[in-house]
N, C-alpha and C positions, 0 to 999 in steps of 0.2 A: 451550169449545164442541167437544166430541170426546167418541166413544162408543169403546166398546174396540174396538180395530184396525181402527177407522174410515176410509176411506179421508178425509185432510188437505182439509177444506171442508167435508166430503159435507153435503147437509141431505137431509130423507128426501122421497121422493116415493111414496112406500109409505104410501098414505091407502087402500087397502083393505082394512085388516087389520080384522076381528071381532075383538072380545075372548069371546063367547061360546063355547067350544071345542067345534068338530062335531067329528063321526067323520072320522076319516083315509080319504083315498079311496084308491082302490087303484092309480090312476094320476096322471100329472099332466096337464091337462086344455088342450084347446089354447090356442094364445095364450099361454100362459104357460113358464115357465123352471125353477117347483117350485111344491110345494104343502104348507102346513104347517095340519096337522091339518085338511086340510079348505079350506083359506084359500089358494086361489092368489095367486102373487107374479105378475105380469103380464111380458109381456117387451118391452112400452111401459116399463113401471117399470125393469127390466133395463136397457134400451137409456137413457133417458136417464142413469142411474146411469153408464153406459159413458161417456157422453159427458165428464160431468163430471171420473170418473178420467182419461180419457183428455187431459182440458183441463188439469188440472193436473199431469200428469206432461210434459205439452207446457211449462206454463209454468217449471217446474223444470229443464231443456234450456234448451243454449242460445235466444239470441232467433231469433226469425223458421221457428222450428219448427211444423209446421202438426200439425193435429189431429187422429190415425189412430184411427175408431172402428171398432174390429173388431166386430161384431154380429151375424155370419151366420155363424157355424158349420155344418159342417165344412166346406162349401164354399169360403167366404171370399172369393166372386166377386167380392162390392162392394167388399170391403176393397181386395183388388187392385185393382178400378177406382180404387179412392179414392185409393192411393197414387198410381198413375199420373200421376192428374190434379192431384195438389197436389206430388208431389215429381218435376220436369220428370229429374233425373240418375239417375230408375231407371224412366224411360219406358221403357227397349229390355232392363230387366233380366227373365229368365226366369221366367213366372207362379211355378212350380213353389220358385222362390226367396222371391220377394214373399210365396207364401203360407204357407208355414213363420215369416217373420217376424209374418206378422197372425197366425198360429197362437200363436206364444210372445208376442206382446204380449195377446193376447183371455184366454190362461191367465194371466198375471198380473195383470192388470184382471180378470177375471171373479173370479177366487179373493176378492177384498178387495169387491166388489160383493155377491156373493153373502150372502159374511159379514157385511155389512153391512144387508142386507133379511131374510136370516132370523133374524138376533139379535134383529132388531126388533122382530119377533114373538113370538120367545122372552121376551126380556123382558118385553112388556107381557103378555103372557099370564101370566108366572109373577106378575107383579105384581098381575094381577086373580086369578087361581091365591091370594094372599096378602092379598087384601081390601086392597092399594095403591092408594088412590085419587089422584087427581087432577085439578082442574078447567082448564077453559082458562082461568080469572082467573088460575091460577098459571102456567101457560104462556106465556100474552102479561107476566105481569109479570119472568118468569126471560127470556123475550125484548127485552126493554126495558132489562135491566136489563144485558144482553149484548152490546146493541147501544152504548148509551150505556159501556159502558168500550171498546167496541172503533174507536167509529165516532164522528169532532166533529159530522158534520150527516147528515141525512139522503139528500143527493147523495152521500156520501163509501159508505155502504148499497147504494145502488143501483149504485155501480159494485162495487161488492163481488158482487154479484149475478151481475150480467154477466159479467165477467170470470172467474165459476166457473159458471158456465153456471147458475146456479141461479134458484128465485123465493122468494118470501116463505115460501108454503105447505111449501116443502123444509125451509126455513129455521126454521119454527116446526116443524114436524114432527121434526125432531133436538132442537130444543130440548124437546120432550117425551120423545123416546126417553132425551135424557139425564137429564130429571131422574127419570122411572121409575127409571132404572138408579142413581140417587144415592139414589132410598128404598129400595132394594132391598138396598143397600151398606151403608145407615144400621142396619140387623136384623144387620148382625155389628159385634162391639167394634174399634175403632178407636182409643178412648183410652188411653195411656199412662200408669201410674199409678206413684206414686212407690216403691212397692216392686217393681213391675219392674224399673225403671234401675236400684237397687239390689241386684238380683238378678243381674242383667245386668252391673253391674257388679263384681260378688264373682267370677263365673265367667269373666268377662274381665278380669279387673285388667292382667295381663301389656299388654295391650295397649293400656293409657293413661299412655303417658308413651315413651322412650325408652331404648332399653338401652345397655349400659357399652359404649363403645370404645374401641377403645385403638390408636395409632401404633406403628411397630414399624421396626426396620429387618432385614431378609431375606439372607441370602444363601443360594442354593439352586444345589446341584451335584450331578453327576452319580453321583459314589462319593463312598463314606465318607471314602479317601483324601483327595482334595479338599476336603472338607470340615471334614475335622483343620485340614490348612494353613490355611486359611483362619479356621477358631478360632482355630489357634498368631499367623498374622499379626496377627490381633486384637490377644490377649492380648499381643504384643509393643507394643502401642502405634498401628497403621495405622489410617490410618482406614476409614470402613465404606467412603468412598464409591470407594479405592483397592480393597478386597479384595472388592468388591463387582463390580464393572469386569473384577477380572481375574480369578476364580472363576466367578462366579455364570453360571447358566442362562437365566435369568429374564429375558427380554426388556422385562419390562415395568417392573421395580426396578432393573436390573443398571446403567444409566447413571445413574439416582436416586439414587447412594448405598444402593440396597437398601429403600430408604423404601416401607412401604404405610399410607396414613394413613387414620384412621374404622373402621379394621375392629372388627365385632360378633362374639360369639363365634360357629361355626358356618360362615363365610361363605366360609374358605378350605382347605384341605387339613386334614382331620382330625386328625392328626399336629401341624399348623403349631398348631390351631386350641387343640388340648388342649394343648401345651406354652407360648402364648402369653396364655392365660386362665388358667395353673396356679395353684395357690398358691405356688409357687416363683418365679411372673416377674412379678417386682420390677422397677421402671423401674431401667435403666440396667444390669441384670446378662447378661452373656452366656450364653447355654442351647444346649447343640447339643456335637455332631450328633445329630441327631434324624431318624430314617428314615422318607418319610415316600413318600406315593401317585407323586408324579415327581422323588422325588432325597434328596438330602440336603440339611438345615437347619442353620441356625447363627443365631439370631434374638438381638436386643433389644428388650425394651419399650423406649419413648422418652417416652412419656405412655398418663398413665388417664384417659379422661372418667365421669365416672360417671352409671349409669345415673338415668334421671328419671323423677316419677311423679305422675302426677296425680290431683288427691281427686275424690271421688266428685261434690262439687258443681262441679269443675274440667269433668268430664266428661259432666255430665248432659246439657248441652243437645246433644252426638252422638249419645249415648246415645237420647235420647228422638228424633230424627230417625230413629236406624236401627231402633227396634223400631215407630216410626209404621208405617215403610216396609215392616217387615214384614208388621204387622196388615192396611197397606190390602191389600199384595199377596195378603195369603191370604182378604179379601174378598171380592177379585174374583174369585178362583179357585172360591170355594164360591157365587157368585154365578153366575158361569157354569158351576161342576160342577154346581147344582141346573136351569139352564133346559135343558142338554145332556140332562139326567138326566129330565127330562117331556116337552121336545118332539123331542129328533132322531130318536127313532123314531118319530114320525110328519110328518116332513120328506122329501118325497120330490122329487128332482131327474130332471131330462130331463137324460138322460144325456151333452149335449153341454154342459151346463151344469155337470154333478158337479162336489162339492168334498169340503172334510172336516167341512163340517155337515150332509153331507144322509147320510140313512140307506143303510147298502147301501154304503157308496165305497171303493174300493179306490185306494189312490195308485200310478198307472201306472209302468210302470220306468223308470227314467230311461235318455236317449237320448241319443248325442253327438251326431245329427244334427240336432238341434233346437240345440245350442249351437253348431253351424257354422254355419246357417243365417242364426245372429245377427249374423253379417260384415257383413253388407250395413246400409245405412240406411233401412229400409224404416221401423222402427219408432225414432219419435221420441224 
């Protein structure tokens, strides 16, 4: 039960949307907060939409957080008031404070409200825009059938309601906006077919299975001198984990015996890396000095794990997950680049309302005094 970047609950309360598309007006008309193609969004509609966000980003905070509906821009009188009155420890805090925080909380509820009532529109319009139909027998049965996996009875519903400040009508109302937006989705390919994965998987093979590692022991010093000795001590017999101890740099080996264990080719000093994956380094032969990005080397293989790989039927079912994932994603993207693409320019926003779907919006510059402001507890 979620539409794209919906706000978490929302149901719609946006029951005056026409599908028949007028002319775009040239303003947006009182009472209202924007108007799409003609089609004002109300700012009853707005406000309780406020509410709801504001209900659940309440209930996401700790408990016993009260419910800050910012709704009066740019003013923000009531808001102040409201704070006042439900949060008693910023009764004596400075308006001019309180209100910068109803400021930053109204812009981040307003932004996810907004987009959520004029996609509304977008969509069902592009869907009737596409001969999309839908009756309310499917509505109430995709409602029904949402309710029953989410909900054992019908009191278990009704507090669901409550508790997100919502009603039925909200309720069904998202459930239509979603399933518009699931036939809208259904007009681009989503299925994964078997010469994909196989395609997918020829051009990513590297990437199903494991690569070769290998164990190693290090000693790494400062000059090449050092690093003789410390071969000569070798080749006399010493062990690694003595000339490792008293040579070595390497904070991280030097008490280890020199030991670095699992390494993939690539993952350490260049130098280390090409003379440790050589065709030369053979477990158990000593290589060095080798000069290398911080010092001088003197290494042993200890062990090869060899690299692993998996067949294409090993892989398929990641395989077909990530190319799903792709398909839906770029769905949705030609789903919403087509309803941005007919309706945001004729989506016009009351400027204290502006966001990034209304036509004309420019994203203001960002302020530090609006991220100081949010010290205080104003906003829940």
């Amino acid at each position: 039960m979620k539409t794209r970047r919906s706000i978490p609950a929302l149901g719609a309360f946006f029951v005056l949307i026409a599908l028949a598309v007028s002319a775009c007006g040239s303003s947006v008309p009182g009472g209202s907060v924007a108007v799409v193609a003609g089609n004002p969004i109300s700012t009853r509609a707005f406000n309780h939409w406020m509410y709801v966000a504001a209900k659940q980003q309440a209930s996401q905070s700790s408990a016993g957080q009260p419910v800050i509906v910012p709704t009066d821009p740019p003013s923000f009188s009531k808001c102040v008031k409201q704070v006042r009155a439900q949060i008693p420890a910023l009764k004596s805090t400075k308006s001019a404070q309180i209100k910068a925080d109803c400021k930053q909380l109204f812009t981040s509820l307003s932004s996810q409200v907004m987009d959520f009532l004029i996609r509304a529109y977008w969509y069902q319009a592009d869907a009737h825009k596409q001969h999309i139909n839908l009756t309310n027998a499917q509505v109430q049965q995709a409602l029904a059938t949402a309710k029953k996996g989410q909900f054992s009875t019908d009191a278990q519903f009704q507090t669901f309601l409550t508790s997100t400040g919502q009603t039925l009508a909200d309720v069904t109302y998202r459930i239509r906006v979603q399933q518009i937006y699931s036939k809208l989705l259904a007009k681009h390919p989503t299925t994964v077919t078997n010469a994909a994965i196989a395609s997918y998987y020829a051009a990513h093979k590297s990437s199903f299975g494991t690569p070769q590692t290998r164990n190693m022991r290090v000693v790494l010093t400062k000059t090449a001198a050092q690093a003789a000795a410390a071969r000569k001590a070798l080749d006399h017999g010493q062990s690694f984990a003595k000339v490792a101890k008293r040579y070595s740099i390497d904070p991280t080996t030097k008490n280890k015996g020199g030991l670095l264990s699992g390494v993939s080719a690539g993952q350490q000093d260049t130098a280390l890396s090409t003379a440790a994956f050589g065709p030369s380094a053979t477990v158990g032969k000593l290589i060095g000095p080798i000069k290398g990005q911080f010092g001088y080397y003197v290494i042993e293989v200890t062990k090869i794990t060899p690299a692993t790989a998996q067949t294409l039927a090993q892989a398929t079912t990641a395989i077909k997950q990530t190319l799903t994932t792709q398909l839906q994603s770029a769905a949705q993207a030609a789903v919403n680049a087509s309803a941005s693409k007919h309706w945001k320019s004729k989506t016009q926003c009351n400027s204290d309302y502006a966001m990034a779907d209304c036509t004309g919006y420019k994203a203001p510059k960002t302020s530090t005094a609006a991220g100081a402001a949010s010290g205080s507890s104003a906003t829940p």
